[in-house]
C-alpha positions as CSV (number, residue, x, y, z in Angstrom):
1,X,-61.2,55.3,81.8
2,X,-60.3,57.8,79.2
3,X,-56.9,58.8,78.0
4,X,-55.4,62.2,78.5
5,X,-53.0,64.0,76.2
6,X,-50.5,66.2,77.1
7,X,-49.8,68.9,75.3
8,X,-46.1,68.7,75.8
9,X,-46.3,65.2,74.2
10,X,-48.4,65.7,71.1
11,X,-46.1,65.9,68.4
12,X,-48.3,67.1,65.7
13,X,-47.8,70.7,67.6
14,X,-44.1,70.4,66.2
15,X,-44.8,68.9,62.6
16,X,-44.3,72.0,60.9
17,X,-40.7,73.4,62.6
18,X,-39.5,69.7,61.8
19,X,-40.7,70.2,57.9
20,X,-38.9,73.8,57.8
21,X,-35.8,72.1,59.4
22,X,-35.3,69.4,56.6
23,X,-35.9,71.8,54.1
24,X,-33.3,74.0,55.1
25,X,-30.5,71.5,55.6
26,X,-31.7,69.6,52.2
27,X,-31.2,73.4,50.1
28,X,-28.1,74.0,52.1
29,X,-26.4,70.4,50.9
30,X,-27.9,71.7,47.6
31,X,-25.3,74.8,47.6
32,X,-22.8,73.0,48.9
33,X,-22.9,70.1,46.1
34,X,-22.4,73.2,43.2
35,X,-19.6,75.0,45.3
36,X,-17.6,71.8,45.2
37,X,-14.4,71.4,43.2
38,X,-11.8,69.8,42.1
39,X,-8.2,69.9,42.7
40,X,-6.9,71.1,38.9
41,X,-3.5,70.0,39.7
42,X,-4.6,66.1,40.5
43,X,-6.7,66.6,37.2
44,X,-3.6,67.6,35.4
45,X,-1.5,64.9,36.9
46,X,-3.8,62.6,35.7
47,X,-4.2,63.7,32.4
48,X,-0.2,64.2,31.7
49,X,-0.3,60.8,33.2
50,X,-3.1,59.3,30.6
51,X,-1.0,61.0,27.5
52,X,2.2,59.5,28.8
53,X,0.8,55.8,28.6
54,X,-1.0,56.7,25.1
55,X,2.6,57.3,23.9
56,X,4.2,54.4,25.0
57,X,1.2,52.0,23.7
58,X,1.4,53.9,20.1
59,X,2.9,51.7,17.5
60,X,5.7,52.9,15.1
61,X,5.4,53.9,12.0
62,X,7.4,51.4,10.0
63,X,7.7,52.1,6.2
64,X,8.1,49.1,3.6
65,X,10.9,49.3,1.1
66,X,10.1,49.0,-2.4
67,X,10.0,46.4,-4.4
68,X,12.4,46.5,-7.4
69,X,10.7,45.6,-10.3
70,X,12.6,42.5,-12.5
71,X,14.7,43.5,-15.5
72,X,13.5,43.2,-18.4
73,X,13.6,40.3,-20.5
74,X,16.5,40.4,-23.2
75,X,15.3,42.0,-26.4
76,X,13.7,38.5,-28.9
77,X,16.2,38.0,-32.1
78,X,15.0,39.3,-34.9
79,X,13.2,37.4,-38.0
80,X,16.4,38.8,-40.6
81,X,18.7,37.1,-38.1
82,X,17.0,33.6,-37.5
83,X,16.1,32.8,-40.9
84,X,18.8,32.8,-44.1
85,X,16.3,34.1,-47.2
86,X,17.8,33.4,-50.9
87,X,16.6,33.7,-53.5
88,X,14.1,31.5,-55.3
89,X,17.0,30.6,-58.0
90,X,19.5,29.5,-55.8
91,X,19.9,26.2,-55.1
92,X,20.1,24.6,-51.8
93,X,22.4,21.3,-51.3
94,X,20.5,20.2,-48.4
95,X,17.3,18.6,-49.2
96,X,15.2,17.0,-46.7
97,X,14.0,13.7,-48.0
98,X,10.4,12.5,-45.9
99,X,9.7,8.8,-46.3
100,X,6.5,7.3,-45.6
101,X,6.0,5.6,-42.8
102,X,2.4,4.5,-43.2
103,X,3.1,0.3,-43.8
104,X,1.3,-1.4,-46.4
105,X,-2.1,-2.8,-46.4
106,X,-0.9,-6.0,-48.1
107,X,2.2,-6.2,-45.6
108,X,2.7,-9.7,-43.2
109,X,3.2,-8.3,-39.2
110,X,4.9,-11.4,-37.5
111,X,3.8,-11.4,-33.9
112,X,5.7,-13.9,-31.5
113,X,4.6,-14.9,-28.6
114,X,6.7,-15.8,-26.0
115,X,5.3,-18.4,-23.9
116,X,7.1,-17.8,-20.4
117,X,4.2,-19.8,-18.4
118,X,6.1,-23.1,-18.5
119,X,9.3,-21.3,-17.6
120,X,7.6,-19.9,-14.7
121,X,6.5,-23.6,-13.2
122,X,9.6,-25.1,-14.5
123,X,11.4,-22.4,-11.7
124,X,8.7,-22.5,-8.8
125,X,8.3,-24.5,-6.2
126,X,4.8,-25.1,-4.4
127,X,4.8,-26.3,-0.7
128,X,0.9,-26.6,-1.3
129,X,-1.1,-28.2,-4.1
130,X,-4.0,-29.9,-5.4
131,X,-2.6,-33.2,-5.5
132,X,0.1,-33.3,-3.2
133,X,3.2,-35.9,-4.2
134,X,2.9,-39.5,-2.5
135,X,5.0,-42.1,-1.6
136,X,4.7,-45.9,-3.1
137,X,1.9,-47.0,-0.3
138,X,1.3,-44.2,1.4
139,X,2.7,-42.5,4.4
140,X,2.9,-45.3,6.4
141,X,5.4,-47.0,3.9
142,X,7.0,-43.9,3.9
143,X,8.1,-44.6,8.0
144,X,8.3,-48.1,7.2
145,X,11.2,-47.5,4.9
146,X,12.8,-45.0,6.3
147,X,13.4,-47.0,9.8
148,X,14.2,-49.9,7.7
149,X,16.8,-48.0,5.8
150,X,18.6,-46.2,8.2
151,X,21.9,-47.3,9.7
152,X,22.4,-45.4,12.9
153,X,26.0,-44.0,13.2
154,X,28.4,-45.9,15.1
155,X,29.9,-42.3,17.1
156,X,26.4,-41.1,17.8
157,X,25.8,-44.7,19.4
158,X,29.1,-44.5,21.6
159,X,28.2,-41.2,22.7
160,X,24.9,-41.8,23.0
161,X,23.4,-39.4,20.5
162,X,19.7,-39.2,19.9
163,X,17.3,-36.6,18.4
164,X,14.9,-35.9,15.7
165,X,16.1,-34.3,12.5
166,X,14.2,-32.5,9.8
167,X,14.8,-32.7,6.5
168,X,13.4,-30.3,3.6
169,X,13.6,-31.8,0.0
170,X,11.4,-31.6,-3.2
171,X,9.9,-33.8,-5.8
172,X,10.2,-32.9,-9.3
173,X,7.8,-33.1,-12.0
174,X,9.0,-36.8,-12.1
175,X,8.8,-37.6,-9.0
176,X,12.6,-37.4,-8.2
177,X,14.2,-36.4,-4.8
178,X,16.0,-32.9,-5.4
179,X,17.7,-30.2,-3.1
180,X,17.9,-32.4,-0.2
181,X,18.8,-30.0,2.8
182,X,18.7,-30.1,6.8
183,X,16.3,-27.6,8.7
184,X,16.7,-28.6,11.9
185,X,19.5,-30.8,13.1
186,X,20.9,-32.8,16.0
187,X,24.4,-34.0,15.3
188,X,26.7,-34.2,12.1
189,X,26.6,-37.7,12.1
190,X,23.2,-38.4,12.5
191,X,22.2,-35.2,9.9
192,X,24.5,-36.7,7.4
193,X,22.9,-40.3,7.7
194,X,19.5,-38.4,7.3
195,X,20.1,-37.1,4.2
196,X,21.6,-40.1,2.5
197,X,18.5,-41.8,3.4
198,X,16.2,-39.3,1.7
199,X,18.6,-39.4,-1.5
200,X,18.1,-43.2,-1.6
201,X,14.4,-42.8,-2.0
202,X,12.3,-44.3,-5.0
203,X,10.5,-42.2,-7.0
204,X,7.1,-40.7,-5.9
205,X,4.0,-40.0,-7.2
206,X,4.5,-36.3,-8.4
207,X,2.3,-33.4,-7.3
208,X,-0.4,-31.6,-9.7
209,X,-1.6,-28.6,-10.0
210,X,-4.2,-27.8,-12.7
211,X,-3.7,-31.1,-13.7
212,X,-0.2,-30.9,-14.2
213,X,2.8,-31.5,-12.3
214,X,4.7,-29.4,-10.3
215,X,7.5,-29.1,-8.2
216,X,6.8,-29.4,-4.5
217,X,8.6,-28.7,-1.6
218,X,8.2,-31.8,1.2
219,X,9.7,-32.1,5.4
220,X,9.9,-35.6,6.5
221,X,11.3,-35.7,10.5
222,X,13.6,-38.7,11.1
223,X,13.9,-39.7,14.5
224,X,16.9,-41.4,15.6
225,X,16.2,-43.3,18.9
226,X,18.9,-45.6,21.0
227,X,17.0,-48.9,22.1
């Protein structure tokens, strides 16, 4: 079946009013574009506006004082006032006399050596050396002869008193007991019976160091024990 076309509904009659049309109202928003304009007061405001923040963001001027320069220096002394001149016939009472000092090739230099080594080891105490001092036997006659030797106090007994104390002494060069002292005690009584018993001791075999003796520091705990 073939389709019919109005002529009322074919709008390719109409194309070219609808082309005029749009060129019209495209020239007439052309005119109206360039007759546009601005309010000159709201321009003005704005600029008054603009220089008034310029103002407040300008930075004063701030000028810098001079520097004074230093005085000057006081004027040197002159030559004529420093130095006395005479004459070359006058003579001057003050001689300055210049010995040698250079010594003579020939002369003895005595040098003496003070020899403060020994001193030094006759004054310290080691707590650790080499050979460290022993007892006649050995530690275990060391115990031995302690228990055997002390005499337990008579008021630590009644009041049942027991404890350990430590005692701190040193052996000389000679193996004697020196500085007998208390480092940790339990009672007067039994502290004082502690340190008689270390006094008592016999001579030890001295501590070396290098080969020699020294003086060494030694801590013996005596225990004193109610059976």
């Amino acid at each position: 079946m073939e389709v019919k076309k109005s002529p009322k509904a074919d709008l390719e009659n109409k194309r070219g009013l609808f082309l005029e049309i749009g060129l019209a109202l495209t020239l007439a928003l052309v005119f109206l574009a360039f007759e546009w304009r601005v309010d000159s007061s709201e321009a003005t405001g704005l600029q008054v506006q603009k220089e008034a923040q310029a103002e407040e963001e300008m930075i004063p001027v701030t000028r810098q004082e001079p520097v004074k320069p230093p005085p000057p220096p006081p004027p040197a002394p002159k030559v004529a006032d420093v130095l006395n001149i005479v004459d070359n016939e006058e003579e001057i009472e003050d001689e300055l006399e210049i010995e040698d000092s250079d010594a003579d090739q020939d002369a003895e230099v005595e040098i003496q050596v003070v020899e403060e080594e020994e001193e030094e080891d006759e004054a310290q105490v080691f707590v650790i050396v080499e050979d460290m001092p022993e007892f006649p036997g050995g530690q275990l006659e060391l115990q031995k002869w302690i228990a055997k030797s002390i005499k337990y106090p008579v008021i630590a007994q009644e009041n049942g008193i027991t404890g350990r104390v430590f005692i701190t002494f040193v052996i000389n060069k000679v193996g004697s007991v020196e500085n007998v002292r208390v480092v940790r005690g339990v009672d007067p009584s039994l502290d004082k019976e502690a340190i008689r018993v270390i006094k008592t001791m016999p001579k030890w075999k001295p501590g070396k160091q290098r080969g020699k003796p020294v003086k060494v520091s030694y801590t013996v705990p005596i225990n004193f024990q109610l059976q």
